[in-house]
N, CA, C and O atoms as a Tripos MOL2 file, in Angstrom:
@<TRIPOS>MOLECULE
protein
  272   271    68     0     0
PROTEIN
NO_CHARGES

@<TRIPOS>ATOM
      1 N          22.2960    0.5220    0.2320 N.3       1 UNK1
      2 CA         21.3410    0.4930   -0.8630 C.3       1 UNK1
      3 C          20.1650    1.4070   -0.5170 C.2       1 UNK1
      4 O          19.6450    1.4720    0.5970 O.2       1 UNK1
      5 N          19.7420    2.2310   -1.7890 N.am      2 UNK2
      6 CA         18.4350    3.4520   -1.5120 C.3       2 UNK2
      7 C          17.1200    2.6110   -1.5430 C.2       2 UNK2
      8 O          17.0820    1.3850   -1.4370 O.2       2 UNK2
      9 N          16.3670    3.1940   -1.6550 N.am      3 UNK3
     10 CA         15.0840    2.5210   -2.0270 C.3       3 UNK3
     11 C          14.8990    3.0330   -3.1320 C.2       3 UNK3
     12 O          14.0580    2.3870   -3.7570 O.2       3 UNK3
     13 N          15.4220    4.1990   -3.8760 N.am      4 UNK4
     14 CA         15.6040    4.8840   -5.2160 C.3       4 UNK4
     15 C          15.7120    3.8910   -6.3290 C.2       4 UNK4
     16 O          15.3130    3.9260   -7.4920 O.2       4 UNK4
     17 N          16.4750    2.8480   -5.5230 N.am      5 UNK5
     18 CA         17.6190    2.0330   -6.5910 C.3       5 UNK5
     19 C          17.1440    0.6760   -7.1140 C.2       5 UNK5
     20 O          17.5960   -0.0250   -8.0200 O.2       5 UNK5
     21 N          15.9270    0.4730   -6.1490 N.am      6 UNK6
     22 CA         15.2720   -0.8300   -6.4640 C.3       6 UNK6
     23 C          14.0820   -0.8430   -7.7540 C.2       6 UNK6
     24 O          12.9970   -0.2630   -7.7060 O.2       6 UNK6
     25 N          14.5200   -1.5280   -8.7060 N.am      7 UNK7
     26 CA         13.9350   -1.5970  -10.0270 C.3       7 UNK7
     27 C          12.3700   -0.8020   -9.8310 C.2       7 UNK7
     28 O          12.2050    0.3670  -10.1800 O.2       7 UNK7
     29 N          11.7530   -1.2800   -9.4850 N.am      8 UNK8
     30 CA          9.8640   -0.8260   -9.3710 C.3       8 UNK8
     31 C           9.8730   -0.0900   -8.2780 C.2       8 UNK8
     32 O           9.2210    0.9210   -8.5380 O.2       8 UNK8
     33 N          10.3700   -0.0440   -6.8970 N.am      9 UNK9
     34 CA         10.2520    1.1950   -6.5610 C.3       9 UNK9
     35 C          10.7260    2.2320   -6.8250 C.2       9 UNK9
     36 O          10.0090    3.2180   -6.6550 O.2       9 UNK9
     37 N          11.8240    2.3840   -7.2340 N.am     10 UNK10
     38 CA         12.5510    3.7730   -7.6240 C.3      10 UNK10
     39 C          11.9180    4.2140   -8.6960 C.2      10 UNK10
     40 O          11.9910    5.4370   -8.8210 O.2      10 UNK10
     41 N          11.1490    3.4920   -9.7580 N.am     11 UNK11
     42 CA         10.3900    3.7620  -10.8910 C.3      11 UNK11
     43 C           9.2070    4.9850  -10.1580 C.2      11 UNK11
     44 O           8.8770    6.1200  -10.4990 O.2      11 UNK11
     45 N           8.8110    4.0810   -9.0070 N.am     12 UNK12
     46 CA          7.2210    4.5880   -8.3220 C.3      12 UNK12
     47 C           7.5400    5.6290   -7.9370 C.2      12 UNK12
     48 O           6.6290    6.3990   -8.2410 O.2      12 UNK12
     49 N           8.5470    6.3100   -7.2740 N.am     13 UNK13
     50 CA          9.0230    7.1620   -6.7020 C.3      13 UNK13
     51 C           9.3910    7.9510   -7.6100 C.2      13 UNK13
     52 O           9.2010    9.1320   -7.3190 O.2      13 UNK13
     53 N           9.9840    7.7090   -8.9050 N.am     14 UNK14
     54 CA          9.9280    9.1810   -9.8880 C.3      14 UNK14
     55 C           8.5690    9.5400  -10.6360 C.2      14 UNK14
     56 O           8.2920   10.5530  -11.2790 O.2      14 UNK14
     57 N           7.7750    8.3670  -10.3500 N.am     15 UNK15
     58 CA          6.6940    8.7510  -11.1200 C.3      15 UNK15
     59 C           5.5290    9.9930  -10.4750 C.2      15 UNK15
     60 O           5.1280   11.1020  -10.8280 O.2      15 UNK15
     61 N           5.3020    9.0730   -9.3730 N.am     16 UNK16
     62 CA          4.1280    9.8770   -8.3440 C.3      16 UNK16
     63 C           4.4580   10.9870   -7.5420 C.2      16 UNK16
     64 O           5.6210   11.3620   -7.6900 O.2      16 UNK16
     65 N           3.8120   11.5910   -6.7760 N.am     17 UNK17
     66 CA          4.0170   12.6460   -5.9160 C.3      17 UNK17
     67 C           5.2860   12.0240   -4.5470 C.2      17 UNK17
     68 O           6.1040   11.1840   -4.9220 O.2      17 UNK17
     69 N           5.3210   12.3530   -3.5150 N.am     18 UNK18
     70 CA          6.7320   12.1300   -2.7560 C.3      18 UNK18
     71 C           6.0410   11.9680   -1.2680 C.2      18 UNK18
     72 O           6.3200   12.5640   -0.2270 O.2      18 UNK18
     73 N           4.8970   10.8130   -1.5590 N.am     19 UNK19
     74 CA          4.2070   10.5640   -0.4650 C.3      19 UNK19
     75 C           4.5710    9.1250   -0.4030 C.2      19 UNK19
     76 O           4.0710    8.2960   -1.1630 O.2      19 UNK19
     77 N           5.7320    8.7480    0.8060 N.am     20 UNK20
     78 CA          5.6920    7.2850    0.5820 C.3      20 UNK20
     79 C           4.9780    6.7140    1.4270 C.2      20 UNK20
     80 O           5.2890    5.5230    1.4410 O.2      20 UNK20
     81 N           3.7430    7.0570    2.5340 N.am     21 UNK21
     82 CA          2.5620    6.4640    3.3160 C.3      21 UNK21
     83 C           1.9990    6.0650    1.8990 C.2      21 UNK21
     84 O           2.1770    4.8710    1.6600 O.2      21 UNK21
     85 N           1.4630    6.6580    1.0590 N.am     22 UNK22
     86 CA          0.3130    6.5390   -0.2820 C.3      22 UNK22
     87 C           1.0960    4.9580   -1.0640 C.2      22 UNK22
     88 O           0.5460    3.8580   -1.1280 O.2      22 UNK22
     89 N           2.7060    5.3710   -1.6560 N.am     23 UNK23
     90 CA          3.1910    4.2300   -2.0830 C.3      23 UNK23
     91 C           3.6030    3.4100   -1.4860 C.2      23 UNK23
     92 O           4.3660    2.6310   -2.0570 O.2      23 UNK23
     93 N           3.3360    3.2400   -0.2790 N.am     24 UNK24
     94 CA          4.0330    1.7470    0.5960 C.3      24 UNK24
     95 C           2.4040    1.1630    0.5500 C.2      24 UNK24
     96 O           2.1520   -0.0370    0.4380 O.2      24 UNK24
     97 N           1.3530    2.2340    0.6570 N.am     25 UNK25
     98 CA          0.2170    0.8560    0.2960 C.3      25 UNK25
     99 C          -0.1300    0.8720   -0.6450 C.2      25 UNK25
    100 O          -1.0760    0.1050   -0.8230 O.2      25 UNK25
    101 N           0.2480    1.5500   -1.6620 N.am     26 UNK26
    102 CA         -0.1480    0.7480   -3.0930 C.3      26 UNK26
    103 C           0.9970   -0.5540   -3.2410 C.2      26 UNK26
    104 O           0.7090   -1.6540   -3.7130 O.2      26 UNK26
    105 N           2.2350   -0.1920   -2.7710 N.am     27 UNK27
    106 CA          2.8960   -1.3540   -2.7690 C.3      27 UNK27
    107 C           2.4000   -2.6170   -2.0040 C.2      27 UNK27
    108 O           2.4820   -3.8010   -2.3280 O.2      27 UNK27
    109 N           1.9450   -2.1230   -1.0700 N.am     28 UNK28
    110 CA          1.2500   -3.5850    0.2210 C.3      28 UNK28
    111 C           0.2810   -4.2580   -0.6120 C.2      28 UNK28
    112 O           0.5940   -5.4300   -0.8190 O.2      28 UNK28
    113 N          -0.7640   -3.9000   -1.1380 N.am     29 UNK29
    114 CA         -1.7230   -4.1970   -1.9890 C.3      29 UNK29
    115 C          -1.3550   -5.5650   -2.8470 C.2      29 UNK29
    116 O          -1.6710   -6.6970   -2.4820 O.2      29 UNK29
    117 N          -0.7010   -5.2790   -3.9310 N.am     30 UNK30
    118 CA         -0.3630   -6.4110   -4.4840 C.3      30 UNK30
    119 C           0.1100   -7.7940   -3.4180 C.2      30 UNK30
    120 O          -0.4970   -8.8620   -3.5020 O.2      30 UNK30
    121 N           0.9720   -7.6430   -2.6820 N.am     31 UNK31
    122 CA          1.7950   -8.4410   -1.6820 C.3      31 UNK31
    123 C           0.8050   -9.0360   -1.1890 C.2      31 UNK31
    124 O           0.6640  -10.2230   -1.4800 O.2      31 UNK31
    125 N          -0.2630   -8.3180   -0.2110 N.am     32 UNK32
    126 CA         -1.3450   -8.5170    0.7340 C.3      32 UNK32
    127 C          -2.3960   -9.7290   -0.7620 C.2      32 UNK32
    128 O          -2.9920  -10.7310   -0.3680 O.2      32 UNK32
    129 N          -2.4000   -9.5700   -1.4070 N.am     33 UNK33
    130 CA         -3.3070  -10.1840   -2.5370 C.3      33 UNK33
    131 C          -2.8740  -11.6540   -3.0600 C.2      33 UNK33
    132 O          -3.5710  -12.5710   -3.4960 O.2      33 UNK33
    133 N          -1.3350  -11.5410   -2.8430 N.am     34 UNK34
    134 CA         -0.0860  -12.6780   -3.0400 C.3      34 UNK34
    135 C          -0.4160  -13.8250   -1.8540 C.2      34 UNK34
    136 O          -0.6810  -15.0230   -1.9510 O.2      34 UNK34
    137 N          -0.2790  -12.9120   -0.6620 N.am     35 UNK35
    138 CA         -0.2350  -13.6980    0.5400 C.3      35 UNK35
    139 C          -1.8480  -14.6640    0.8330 C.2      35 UNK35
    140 O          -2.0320  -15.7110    1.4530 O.2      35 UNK35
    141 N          -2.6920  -13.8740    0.1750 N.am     36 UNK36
    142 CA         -4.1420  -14.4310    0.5070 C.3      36 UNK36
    143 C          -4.2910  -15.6660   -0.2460 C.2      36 UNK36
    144 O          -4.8310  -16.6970    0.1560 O.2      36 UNK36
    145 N          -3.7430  -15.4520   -1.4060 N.am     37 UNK37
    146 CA         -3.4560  -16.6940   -2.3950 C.3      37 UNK37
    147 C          -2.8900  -17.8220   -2.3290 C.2      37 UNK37
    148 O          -3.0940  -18.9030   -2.8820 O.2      37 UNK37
    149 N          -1.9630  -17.3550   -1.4010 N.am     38 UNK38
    150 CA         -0.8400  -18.3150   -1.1010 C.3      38 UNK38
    151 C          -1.2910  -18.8760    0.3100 C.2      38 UNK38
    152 O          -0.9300  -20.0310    0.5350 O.2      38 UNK38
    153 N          -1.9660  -18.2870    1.2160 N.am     39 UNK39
    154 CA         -2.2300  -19.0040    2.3020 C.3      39 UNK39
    155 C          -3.7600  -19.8480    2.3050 C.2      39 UNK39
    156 O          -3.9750  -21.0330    2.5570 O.2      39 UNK39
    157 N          -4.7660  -18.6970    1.9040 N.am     40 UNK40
    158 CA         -5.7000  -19.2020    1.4450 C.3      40 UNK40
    159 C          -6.6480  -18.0700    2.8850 C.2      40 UNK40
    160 O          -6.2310  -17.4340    3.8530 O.2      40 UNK40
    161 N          -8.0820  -18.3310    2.2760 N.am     41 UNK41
    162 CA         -8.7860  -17.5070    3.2390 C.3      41 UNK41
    163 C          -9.0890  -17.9920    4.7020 C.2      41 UNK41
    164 O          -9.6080  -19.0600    5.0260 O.2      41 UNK41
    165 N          -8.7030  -17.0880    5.4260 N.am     42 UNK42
    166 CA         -8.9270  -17.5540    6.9150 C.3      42 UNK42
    167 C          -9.1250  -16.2150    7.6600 C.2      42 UNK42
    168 O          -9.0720  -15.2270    6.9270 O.2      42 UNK42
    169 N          -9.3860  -15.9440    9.2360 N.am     43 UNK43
    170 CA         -9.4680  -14.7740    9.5310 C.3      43 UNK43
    171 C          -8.7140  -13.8790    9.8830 C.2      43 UNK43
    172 O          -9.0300  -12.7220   10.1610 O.2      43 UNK43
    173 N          -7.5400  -14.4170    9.8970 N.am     44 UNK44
    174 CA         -5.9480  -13.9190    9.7940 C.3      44 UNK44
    175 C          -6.1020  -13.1760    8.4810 C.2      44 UNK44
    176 O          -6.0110  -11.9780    8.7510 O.2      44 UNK44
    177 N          -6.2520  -13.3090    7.4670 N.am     45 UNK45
    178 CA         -6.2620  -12.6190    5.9980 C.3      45 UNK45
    179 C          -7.3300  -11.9510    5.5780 C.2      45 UNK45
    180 O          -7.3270  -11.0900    4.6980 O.2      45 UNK45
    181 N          -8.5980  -12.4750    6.4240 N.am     46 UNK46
    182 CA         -9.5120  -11.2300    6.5730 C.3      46 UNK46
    183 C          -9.6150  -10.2400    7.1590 C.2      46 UNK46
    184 O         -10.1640   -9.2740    6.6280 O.2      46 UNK46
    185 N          -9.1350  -10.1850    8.3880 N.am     47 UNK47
    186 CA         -8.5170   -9.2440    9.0810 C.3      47 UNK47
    187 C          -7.4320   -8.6460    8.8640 C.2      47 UNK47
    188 O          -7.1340   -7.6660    9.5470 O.2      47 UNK47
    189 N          -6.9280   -8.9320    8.2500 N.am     48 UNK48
    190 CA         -5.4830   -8.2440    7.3990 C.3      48 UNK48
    191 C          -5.9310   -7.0960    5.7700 C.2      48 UNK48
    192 O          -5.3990   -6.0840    5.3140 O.2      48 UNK48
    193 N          -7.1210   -7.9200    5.3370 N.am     49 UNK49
    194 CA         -7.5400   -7.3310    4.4030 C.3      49 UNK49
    195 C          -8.7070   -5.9960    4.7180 C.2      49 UNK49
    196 O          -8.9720   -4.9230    4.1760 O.2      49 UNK49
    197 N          -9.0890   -6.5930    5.6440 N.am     50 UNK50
    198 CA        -10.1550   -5.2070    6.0380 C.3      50 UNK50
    199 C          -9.1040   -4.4690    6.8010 C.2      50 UNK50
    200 O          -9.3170   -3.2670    6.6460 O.2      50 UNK50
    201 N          -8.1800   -4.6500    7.4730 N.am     51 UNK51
    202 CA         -7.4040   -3.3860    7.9370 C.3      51 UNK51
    203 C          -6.5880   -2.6340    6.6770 C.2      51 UNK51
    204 O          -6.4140   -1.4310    6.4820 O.2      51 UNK51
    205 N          -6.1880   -3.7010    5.9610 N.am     52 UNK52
    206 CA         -5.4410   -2.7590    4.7170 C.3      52 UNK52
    207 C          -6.7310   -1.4970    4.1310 C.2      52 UNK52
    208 O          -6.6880   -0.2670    4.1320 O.2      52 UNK52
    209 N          -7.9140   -2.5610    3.6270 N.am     53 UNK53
    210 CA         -8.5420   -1.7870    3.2930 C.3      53 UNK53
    211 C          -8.8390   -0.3190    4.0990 C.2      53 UNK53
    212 O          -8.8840    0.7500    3.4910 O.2      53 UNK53
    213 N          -9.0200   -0.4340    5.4700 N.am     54 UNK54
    214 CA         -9.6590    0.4030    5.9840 C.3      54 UNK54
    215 C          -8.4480    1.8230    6.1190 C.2      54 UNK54
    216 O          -8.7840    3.0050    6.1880 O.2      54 UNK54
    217 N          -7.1780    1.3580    6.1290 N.am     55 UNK55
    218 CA         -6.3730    2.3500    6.6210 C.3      55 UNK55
    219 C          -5.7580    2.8740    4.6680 C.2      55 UNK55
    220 O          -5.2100    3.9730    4.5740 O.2      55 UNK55
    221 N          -5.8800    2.2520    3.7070 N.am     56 UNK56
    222 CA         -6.1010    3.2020    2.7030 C.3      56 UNK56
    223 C          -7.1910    4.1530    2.2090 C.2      56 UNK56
    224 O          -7.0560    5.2740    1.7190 O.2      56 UNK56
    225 N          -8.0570    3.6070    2.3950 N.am     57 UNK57
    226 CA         -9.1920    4.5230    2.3880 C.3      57 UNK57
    227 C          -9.3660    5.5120    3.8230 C.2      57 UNK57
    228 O          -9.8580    6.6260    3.6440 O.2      57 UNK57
    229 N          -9.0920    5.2380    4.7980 N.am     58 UNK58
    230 CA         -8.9610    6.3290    5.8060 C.3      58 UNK58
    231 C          -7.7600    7.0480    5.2670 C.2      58 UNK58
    232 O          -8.0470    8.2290    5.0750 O.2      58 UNK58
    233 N          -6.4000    6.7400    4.9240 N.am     59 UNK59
    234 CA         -5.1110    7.9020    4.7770 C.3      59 UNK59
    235 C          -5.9160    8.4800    3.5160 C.2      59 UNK59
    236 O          -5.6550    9.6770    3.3970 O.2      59 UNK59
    237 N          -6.8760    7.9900    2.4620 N.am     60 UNK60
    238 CA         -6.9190    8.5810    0.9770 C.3      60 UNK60
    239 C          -7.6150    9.7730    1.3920 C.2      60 UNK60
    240 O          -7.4200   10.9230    0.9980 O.2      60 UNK60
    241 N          -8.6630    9.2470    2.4530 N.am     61 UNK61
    242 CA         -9.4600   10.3530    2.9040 C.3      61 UNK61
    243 C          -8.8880   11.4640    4.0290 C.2      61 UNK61
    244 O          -9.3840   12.5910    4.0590 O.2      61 UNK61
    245 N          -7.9740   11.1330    4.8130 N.am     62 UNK62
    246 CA         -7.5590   11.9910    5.4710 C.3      62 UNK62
    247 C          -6.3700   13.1430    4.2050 C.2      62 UNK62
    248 O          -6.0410   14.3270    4.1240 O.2      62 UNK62
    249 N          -6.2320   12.4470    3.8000 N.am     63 UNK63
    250 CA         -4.9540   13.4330    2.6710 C.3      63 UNK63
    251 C          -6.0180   14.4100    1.5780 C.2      63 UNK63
    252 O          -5.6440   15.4300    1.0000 O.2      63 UNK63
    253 N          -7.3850   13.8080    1.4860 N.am     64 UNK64
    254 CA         -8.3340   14.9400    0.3950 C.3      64 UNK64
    255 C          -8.3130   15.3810    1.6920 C.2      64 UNK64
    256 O          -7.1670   15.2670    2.1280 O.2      64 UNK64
    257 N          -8.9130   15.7400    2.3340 N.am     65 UNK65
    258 CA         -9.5130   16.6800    3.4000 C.3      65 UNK65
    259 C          -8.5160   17.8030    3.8480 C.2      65 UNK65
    260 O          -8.7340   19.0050    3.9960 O.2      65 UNK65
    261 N          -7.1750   16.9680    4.0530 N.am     66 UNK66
    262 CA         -6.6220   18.0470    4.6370 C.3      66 UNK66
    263 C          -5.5670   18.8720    3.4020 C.2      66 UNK66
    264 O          -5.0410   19.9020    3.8240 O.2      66 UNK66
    265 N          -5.4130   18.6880    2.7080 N.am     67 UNK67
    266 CA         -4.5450   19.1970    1.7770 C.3      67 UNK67
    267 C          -5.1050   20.5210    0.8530 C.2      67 UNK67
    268 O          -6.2700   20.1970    0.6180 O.2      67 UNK67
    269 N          -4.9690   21.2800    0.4850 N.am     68 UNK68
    270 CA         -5.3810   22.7120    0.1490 C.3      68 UNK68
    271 C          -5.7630   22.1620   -1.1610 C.2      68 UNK68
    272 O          -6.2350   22.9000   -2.0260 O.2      68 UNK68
@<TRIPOS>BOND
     1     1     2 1
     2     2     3 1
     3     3     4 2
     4     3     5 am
     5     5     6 1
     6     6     7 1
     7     7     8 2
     8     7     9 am
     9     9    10 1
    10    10    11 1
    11    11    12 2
    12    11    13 am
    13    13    14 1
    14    14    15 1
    15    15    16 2
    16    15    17 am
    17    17    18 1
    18    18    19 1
    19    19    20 2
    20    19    21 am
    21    21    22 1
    22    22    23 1
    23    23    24 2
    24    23    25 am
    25    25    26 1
    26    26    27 1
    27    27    28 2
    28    27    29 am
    29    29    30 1
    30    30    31 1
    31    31    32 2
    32    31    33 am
    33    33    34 1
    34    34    35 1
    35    35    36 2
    36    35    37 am
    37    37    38 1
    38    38    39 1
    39    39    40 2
    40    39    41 am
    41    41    42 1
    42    42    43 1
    43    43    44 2
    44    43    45 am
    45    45    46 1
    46    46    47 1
    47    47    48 2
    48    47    49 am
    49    49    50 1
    50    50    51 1
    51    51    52 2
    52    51    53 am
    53    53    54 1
    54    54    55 1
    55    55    56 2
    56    55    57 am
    57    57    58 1
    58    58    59 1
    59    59    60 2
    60    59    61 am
    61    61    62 1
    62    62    63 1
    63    63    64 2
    64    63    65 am
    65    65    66 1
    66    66    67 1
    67    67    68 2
    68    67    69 am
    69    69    70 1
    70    70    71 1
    71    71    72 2
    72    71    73 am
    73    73    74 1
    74    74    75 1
    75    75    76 2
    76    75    77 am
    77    77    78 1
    78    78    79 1
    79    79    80 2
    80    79    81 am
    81    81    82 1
    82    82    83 1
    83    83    84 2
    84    83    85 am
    85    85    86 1
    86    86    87 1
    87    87    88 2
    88    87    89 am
    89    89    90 1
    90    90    91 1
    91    91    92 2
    92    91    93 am
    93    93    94 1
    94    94    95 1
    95    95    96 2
    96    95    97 am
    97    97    98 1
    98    98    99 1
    99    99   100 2
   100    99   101 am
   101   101   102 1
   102   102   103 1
   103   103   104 2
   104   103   105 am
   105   105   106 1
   106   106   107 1
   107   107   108 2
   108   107   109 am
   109   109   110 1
   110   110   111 1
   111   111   112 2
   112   111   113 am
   113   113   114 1
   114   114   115 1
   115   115   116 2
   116   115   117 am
   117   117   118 1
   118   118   119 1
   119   119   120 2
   120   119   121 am
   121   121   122 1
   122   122   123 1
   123   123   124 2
   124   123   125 am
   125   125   126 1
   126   126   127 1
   127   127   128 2
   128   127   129 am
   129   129   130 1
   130   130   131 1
   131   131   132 2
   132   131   133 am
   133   133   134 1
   134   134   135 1
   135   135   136 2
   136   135   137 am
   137   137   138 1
   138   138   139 1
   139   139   140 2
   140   139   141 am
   141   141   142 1
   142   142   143 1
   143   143   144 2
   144   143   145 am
   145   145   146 1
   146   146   147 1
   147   147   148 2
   148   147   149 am
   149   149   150 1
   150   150   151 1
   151   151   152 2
   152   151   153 am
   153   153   154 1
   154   154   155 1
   155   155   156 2
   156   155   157 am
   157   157   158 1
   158   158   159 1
   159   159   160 2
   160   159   161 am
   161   161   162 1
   162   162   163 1
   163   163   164 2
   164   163   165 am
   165   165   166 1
   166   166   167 1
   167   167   168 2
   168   167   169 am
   169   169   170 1
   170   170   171 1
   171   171   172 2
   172   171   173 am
   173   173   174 1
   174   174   175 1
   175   175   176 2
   176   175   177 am
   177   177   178 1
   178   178   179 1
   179   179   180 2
   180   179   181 am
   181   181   182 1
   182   182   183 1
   183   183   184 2
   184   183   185 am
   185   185   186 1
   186   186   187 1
   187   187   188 2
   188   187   189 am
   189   189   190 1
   190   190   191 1
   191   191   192 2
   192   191   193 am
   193   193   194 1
   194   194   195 1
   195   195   196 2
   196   195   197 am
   197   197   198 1
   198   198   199 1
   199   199   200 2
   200   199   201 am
   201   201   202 1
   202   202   203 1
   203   203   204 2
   204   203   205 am
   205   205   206 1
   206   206   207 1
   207   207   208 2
   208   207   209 am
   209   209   210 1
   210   210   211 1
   211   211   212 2
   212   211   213 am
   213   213   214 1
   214   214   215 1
   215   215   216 2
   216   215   217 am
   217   217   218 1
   218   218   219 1
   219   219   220 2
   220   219   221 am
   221   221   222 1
   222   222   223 1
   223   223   224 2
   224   223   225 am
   225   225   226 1
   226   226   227 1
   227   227   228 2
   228   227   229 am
   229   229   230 1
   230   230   231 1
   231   231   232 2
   232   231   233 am
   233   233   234 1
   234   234   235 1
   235   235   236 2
   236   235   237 am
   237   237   238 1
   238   238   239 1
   239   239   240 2
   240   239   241 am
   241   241   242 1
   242   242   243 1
   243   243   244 2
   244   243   245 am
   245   245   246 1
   246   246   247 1
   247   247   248 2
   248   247   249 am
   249   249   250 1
   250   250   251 1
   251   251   252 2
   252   251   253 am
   253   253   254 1
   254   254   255 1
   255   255   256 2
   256   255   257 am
   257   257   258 1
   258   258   259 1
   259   259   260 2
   260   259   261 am
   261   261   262 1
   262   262   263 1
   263   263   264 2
   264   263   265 am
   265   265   266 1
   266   266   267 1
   267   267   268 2
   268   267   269 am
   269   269   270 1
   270   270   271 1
   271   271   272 2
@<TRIPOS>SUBSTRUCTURE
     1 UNK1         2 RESIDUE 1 A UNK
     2 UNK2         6 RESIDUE 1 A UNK
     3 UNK3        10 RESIDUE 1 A UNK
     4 UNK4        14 RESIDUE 1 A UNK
     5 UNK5        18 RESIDUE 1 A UNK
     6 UNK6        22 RESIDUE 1 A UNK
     7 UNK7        26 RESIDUE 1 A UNK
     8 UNK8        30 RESIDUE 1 A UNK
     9 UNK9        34 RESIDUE 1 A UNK
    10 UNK10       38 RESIDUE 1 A UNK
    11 UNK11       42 RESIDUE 1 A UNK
    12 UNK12       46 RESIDUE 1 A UNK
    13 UNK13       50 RESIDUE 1 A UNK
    14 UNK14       54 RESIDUE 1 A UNK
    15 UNK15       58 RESIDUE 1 A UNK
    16 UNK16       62 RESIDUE 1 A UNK
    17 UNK17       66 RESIDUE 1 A UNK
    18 UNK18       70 RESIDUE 1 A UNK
    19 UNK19       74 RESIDUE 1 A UNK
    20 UNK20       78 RESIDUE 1 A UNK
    21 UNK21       82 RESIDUE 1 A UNK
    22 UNK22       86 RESIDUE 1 A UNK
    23 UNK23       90 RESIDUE 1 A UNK
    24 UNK24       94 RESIDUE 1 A UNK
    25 UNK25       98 RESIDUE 1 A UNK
    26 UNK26      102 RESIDUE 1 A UNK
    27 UNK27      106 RESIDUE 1 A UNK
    28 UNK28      110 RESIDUE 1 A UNK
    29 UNK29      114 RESIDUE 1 A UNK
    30 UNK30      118 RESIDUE 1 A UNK
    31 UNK31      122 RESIDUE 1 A UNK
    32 UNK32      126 RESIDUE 1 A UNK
    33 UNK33      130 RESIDUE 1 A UNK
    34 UNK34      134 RESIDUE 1 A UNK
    35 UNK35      138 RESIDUE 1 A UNK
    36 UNK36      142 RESIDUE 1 A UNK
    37 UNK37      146 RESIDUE 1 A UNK
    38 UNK38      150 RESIDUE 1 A UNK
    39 UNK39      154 RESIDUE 1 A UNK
    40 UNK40      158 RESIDUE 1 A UNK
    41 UNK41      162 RESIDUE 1 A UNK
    42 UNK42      166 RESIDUE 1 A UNK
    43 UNK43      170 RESIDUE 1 A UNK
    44 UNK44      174 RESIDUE 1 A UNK
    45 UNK45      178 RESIDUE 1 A UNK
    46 UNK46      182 RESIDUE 1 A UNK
    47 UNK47      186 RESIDUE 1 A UNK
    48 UNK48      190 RESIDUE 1 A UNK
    49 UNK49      194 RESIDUE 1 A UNK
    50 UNK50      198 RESIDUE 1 A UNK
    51 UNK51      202 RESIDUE 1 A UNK
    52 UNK52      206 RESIDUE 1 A UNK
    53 UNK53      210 RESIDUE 1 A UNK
    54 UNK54      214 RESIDUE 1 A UNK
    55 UNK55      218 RESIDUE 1 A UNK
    56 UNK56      222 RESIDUE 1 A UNK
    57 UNK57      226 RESIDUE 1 A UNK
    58 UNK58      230 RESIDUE 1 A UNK
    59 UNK59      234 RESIDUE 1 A UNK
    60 UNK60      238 RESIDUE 1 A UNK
    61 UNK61      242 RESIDUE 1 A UNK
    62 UNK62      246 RESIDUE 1 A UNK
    63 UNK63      250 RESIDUE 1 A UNK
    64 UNK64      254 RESIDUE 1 A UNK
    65 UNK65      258 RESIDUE 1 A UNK
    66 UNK66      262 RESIDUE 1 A UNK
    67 UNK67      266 RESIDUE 1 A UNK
    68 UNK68      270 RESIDUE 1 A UNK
């Protein structure tokens, strides 16, 4: 099985550019938002959330900077 082939990702993947670092965390995002809900806040999920946060906004910013 592709990852092409799976209903919403294969969608994401014809839609956007052919960066799957960018769409595996827009995909994490939702999940990571699921899990906080479902477990509830603690520092396990705060720390999970400030690293998500920090490493999309570091790749968003490393990909403007370096890209022509």
């Amino acid at each position: 099985m592709k990852t092409d082939s799976v209903p919403i990702v294969g969608e994401l993947f014809a839609a956007g550019p052919s960066d799957r670092v960018f769409d595996s965390l827009l995909l994490a995002g939702p999940l990571l938002i699921v899990f906080v809900a479902l477990v509830g806040r603690s520092l396990l999920t705060t720390l999970l959330t400030v690293s998500y946060l920090a490493t999309f906004i570091g790749y968003t910013f490393f990909k403007a900077t370096t890209e022509s």
